[in-house]
C-alpha positions in Angstrom: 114.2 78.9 68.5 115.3 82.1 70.2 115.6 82.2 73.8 116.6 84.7 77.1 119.3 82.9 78.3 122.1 83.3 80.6 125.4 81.2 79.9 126.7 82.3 83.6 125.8 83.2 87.0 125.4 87.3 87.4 122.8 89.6 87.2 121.0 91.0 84.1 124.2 91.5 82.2 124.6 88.2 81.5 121.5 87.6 79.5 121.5 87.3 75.9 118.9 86.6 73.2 120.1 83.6 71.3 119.2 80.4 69.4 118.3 77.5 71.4 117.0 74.1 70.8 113.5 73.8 70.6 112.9 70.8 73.8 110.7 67.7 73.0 107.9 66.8 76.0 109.2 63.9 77.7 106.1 61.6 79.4 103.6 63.6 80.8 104.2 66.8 79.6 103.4 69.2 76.9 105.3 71.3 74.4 103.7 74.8 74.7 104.3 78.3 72.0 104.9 80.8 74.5 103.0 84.1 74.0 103.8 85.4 77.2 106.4 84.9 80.1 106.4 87.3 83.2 109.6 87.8 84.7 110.6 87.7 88.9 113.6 90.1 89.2 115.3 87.9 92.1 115.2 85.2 89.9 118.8 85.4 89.0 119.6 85.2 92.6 118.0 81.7 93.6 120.6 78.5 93.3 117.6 76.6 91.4 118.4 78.7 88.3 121.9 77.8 87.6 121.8 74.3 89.1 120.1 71.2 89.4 121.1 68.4 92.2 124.1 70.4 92.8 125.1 70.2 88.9 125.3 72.9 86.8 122.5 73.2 84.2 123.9 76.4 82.1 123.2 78.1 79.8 119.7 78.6 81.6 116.2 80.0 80.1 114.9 82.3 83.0 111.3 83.3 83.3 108.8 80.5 84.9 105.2 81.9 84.4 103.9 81.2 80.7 101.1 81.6 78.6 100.8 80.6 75.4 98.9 77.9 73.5 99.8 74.1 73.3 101.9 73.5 69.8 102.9 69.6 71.1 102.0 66.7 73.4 103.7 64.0 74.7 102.3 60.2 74.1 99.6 59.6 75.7 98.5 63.0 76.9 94.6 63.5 77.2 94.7 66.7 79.6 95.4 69.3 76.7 95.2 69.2 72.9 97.4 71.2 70.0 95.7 74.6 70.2 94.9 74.8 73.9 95.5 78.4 75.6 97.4 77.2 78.6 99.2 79.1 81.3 101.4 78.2 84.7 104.0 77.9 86.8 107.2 76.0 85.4 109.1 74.6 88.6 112.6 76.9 89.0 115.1 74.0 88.1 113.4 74.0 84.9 114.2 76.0 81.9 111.6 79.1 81.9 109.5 80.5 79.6 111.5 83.5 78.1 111.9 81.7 74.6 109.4 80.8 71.8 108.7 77.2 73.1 109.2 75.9 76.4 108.1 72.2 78.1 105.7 71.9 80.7 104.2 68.8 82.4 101.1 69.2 82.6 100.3 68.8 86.1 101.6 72.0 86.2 99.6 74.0 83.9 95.7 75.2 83.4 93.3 77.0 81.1 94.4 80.5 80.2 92.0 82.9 82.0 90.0 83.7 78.8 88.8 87.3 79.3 92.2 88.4 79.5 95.2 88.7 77.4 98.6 85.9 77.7 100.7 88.7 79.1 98.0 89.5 82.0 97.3 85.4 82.5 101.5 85.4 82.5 101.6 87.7 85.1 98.6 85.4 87.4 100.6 82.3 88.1 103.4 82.4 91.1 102.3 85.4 93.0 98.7 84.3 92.4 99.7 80.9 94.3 101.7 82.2 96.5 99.2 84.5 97.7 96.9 81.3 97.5 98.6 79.3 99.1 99.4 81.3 101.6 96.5 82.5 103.3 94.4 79.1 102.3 97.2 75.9 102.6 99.4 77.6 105.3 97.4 80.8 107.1 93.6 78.9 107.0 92.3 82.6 107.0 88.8 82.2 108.2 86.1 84.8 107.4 85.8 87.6 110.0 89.2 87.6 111.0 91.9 90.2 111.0 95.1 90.3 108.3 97.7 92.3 107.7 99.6 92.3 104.3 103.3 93.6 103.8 103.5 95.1 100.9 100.1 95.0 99.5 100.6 97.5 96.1 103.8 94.4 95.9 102.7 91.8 93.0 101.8 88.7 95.3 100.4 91.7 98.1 98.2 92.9 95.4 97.0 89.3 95.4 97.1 88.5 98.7 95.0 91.4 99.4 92.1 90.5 97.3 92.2 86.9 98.5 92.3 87.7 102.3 89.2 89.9 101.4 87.3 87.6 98.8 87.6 85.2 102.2 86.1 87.3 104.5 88.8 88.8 106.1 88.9 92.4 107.8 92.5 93.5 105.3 95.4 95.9 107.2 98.2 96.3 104.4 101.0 98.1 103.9 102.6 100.4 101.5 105.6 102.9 101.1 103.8 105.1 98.2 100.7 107.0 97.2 98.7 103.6 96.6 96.6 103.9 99.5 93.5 104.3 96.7 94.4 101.4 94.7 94.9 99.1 97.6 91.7 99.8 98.9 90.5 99.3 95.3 91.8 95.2 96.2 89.5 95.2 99.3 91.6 96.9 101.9 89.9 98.0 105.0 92.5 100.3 106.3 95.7 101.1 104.5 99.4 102.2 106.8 101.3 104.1 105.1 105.3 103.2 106.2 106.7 106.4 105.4 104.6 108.2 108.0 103.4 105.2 110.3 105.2 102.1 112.3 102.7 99.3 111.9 103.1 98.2 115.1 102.5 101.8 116.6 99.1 101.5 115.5 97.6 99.5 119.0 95.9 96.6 116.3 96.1 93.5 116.6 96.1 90.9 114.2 94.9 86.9 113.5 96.7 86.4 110.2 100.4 88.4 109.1 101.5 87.7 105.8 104.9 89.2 105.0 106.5 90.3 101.3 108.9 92.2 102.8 111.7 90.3 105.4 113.9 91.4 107.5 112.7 93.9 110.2 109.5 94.0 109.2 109.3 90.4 109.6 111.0 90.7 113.5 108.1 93.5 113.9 105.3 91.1 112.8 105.8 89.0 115.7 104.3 91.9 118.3 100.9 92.6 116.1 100.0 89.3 116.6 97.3 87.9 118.4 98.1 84.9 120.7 97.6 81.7 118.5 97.8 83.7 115.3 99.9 83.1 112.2 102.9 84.6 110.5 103.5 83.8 106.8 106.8 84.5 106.0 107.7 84.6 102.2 111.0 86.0 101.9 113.1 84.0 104.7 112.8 81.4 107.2 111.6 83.0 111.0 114.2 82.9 113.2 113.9 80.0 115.8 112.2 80.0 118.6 110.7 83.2 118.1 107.0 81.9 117.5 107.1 80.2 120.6 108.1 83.2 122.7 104.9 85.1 121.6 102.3 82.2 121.5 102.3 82.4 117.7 102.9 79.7 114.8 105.4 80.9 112.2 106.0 79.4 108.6 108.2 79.6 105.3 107.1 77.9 102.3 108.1 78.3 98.6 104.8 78.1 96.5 104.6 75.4 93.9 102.3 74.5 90.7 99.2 73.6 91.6 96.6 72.7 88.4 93.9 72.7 91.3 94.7 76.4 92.2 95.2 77.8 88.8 91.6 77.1 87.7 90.8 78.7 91.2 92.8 81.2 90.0 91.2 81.4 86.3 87.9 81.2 87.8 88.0 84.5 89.8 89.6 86.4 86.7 87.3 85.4 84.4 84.1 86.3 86.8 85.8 89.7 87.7 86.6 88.9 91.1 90.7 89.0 90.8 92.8 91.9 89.1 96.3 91.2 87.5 98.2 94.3 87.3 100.9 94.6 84.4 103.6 96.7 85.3 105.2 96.9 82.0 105.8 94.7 78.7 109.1 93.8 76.9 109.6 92.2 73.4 112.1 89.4 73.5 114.9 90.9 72.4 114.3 93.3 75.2 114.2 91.0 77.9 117.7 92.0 79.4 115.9 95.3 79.6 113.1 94.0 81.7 115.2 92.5 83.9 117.2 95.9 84.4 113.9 97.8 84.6 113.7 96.8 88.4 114.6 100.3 89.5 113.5 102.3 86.5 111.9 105.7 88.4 108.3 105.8 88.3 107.7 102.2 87.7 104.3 100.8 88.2 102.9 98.5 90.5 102.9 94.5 89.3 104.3 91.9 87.3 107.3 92.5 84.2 106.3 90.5 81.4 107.7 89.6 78.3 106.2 89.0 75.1 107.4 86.3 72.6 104.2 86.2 70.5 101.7 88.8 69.7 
């Protein structure tokens, strides 16, 4: 099969399109054609990529959301049958899904969303659940109460921002570009704009922060919050002993599969009641392109994706 695959640590210049062994399912999982695969640009920065258990696992397949449709099962598999559409999240010590067939277990995986297409259902899985999990398994956002988003034109923002609002939730998010429309679009209530507003100038105060962004916006979030409120921190741990100082719980997590969560997930697509926005598409043989296209000007909000399959 082909396959995106970098044969060293680096960046994007060290991805190649190249043959690679098709894998056979081992128990419990599935062998799935891949259709779609959408890409995270820091990807190529986390240890899980180019090791396993402190051994390197090079050359390694990057991309871990897929869709595509079921081509294999393992003995004894009665979740999915040849010619399922499928999508999810394949765990990031895994090979990814940037090749034409890619395991899964399938635990891991769902129905494909089926009013949309495999590189839209791609681009649903990891910030979908992190946004998910977020606000539900480590914020319990309850209805009526206030949220701010980081970043919320950001691909698990955009998500977050719908979810905090499909719960109830009276949304804050920011941005830093002319998005203020489409963000409202996700259910925003009011939208700060950072190039021309401090967030924590504004006098509000806040039940729920969930933060895309890190570093000082993250130190900042602290001060919006309400006593006993809670600061969801996806891009690093909180500094120590921080929460404590302002009456405030603070937590890091790193999302993982959930089968459970991607029908959620599904569920709201399909009814209408969650948009996936596609920033662009790339073939295969393009994918060291979309991994380069990070700063291309004018890029749009959401998820890369790549395209194996038509």
């Amino acid at each position: 099969m082909r396959a995106l695959r970098a044969g060293r640590r680096g960046g994007p210049e060290v991805l190649t399109v190249e043959p690679a062994p098709v894998p056979v399912p081992a128990p419990g999982e599935v062998l799935v054609a891949v259709h779609a695969a959408a890409i995270t640009f820091d990807e190529l920065t986390w240890e899980e990529t180019w090791t396993r258990d402190g051994v390197d696992r090079t050359p390694s397949i990057v991309s871990h959301e897929v869709s595509g449709v079921v081509a294999e099962t393992a003995a004894g598999i009665t979740d999915f049958r040849r010619g399922d559409e499928v999508y999810g999240l394949i765990d990031f010590d895994r090979d990814g899904a940037a090749a034409e067939f890619v395991t899964v277990p399938v635990a891991d995986l769902a129905a494909k969303p089926s009013t949309v297409s495999h590189a839209v259902a791609a681009a649903l899985p990891l910030a979908g659940l992190t946004a998910l999990q977020a606000l539900v398994d480590h914020g319990a956002v309850r209805s009526g109460e206030a949220v701010l988003v980081h970043g919320g034109a950001g691909g698990v923002g955009a998500f977050a921002v719908q979810l905090a609002a499909r719960l109830g939730a009276e949304v804050t998010t920011t941005v830093r570009s002319d998005v203020a429309e489409l963000v409202r679009g996700f259910g925003a209530r009011h939208v700060i704009d950072t190039r021309t507003t401090e967030f924590d100038r504004t006098g509000e105060a806040y039940d729920v922060v969930v933060d895309t962004i890190g570093g000082q916006t993250l130190d900042r979030s602290y001060g919006v919050l309400r006593r006993g409120g809670r600061l969801i921190a996806l891009v690093a741990p909180p500094p120590e002993g921080k929460a404590e100082e302002y009456g405030v719980t603070a937590t890091f997590f790193i999302v993982r599969p959930s089968r459970e969560q991607l029908v959620e997930l599904a569920a709201l697509v399909d009814s209408g009641g969650l948009h996936v926005e596609v920033a662009q598409t790339f073939p295969l043989e393009r994918g060291r392109e979309a991994f380069e296209s990070r700063g291309n000007p004018g890029r749009r909000s959401g998820k890369t994706v790549i395209v194996v399959r038509d």
